[in-house]
C-alpha positions as CSV (number, residue, x, y, z in Angstrom):
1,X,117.1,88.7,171.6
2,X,119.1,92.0,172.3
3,X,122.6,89.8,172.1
4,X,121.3,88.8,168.8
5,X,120.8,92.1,167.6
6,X,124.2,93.5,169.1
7,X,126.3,90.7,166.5
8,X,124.2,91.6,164.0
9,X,125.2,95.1,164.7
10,X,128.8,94.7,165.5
11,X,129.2,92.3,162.2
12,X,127.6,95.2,160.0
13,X,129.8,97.5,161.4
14,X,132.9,95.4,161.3
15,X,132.1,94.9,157.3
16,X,131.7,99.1,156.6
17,X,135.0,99.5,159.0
18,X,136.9,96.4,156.2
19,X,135.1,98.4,153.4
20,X,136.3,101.8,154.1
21,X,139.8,101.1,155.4
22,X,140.0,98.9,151.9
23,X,138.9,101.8,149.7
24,X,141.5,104.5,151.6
25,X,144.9,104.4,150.3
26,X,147.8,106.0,152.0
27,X,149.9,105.1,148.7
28,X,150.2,108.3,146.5
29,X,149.4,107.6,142.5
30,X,152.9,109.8,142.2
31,X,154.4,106.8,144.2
32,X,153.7,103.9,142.0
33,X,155.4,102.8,139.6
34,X,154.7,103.3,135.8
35,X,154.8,100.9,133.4
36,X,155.3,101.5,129.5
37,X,152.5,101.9,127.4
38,X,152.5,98.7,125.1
39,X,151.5,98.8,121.7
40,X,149.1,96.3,120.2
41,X,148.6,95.7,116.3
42,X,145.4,95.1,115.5
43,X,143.8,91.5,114.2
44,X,142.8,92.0,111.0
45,X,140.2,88.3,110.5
46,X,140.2,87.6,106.7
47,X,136.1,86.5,106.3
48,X,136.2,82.8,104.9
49,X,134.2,82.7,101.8
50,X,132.2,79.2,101.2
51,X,132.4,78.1,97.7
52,X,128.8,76.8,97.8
53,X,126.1,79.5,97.8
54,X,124.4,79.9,101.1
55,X,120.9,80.3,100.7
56,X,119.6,82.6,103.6
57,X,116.0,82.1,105.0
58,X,113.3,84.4,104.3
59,X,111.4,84.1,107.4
60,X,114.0,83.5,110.1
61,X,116.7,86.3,110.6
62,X,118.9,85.2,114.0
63,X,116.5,82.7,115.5
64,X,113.5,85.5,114.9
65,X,110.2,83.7,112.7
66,X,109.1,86.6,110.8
67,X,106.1,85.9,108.5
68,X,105.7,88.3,105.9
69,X,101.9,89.4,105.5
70,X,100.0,92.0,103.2
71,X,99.5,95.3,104.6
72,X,96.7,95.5,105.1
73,X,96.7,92.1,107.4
74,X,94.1,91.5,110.1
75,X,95.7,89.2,111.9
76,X,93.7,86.7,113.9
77,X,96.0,84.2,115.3
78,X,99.9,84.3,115.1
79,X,102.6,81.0,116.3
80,X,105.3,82.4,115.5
81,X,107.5,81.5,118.3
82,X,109.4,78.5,117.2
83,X,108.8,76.4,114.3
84,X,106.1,74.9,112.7
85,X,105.0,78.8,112.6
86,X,101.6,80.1,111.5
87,X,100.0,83.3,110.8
88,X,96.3,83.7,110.1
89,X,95.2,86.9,108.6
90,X,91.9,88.5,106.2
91,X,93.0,90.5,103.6
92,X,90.6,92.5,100.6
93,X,93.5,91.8,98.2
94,X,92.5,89.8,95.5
95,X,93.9,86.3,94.7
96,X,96.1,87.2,91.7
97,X,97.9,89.6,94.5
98,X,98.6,87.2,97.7
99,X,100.1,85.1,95.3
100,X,102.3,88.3,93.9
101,X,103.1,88.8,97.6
102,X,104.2,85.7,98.4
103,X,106.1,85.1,95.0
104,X,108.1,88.3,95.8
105,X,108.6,87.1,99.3
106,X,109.3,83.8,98.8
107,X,110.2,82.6,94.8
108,X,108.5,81.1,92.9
109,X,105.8,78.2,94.2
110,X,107.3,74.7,93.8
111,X,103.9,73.7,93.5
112,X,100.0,74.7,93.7
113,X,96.7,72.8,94.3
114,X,92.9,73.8,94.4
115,X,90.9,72.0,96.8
116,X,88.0,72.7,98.1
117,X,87.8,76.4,96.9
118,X,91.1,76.6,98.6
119,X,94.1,77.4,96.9
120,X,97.6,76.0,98.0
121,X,101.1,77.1,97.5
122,X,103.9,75.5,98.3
123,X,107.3,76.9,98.7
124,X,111.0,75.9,99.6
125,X,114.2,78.1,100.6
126,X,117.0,77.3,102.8
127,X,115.9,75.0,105.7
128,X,112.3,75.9,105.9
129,X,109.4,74.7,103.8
130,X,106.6,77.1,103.7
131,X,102.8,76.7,102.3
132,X,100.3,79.8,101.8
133,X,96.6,78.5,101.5
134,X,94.1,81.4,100.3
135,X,90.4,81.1,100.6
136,X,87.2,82.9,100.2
137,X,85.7,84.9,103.6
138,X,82.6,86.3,102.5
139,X,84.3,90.0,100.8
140,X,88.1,88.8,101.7
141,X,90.7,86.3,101.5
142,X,91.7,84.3,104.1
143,X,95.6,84.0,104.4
144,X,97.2,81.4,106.3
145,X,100.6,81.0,106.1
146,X,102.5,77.7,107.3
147,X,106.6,77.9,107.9
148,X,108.0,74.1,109.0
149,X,111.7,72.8,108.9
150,X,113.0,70.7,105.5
151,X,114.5,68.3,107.9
């Protein structure tokens, strides 16, 4: 056991003795030689312009889902990792204003349907599809919010 120890020992210390003897220099910096400072022009990158009109999503900004909600939002269950995403909330806004909010955030609805005392909203932009149903909960709306791919 004690020879063990002594090559553990003796390798440790023969790895400081490579590490210090590596890191001392007998060479002077006045003893080196220079070299000329070399100039470099900048790259200037033109930005390529697409003729067609990107449309940017609403919801995702650089792989983050972010589902727009009222302020006054009490959430109750979020997915919003990766996509279908949905967000659950109660608001006390009225009807006439989750659909305001969600006309602001996301256009106009491509389509809407009442069922059930449910109302359904239906949106498109970009790559994702997203649908807002609103319903009764006693004194507020419940908000859930859908975001899937088009494709």
């Amino acid at each position: 056991m004690k020879v063990r120890q002594a090559v553990k020992h003796f390798t440790l210390l023969s790895m400081i003795a490579v590490g210090v003897s590596a890191c001392s220099s007998t060479q002077d910096i006045e003893e080196q030689p220079s070299q000329a400072a070399e100039i470099v022009e900048p790259i200037i990158e033109e930005e390529v312009i697409d003729e067609q009109a990107e449309v940017v999503s609403a919801v995702i900004n650089n792989g983050v889902i972010d589902i727009p909600v009222l302020e006054d939002a009490q959430i109750f269950a979020e997915f919003s990792d990766a996509l279908p995403a949905v967000m659950n909330y109660f608001t006390s806004a009225s009807e006439t204003q989750v659909i305001e909010f969600y006309e602001q955030a996301f256009g106009a609805a491509q389509s809407q349907e009442r069922k059930r005392e449910r109302l359904t909203l239906k949106y498109h932009q970009g790559e994702e599809k997203m649908r807002v149903v609103i319903s009764q909960q006693n004194n507020k709306r419940q908000v859930d919010v859908i975001i899937e791919s088009n494709s």
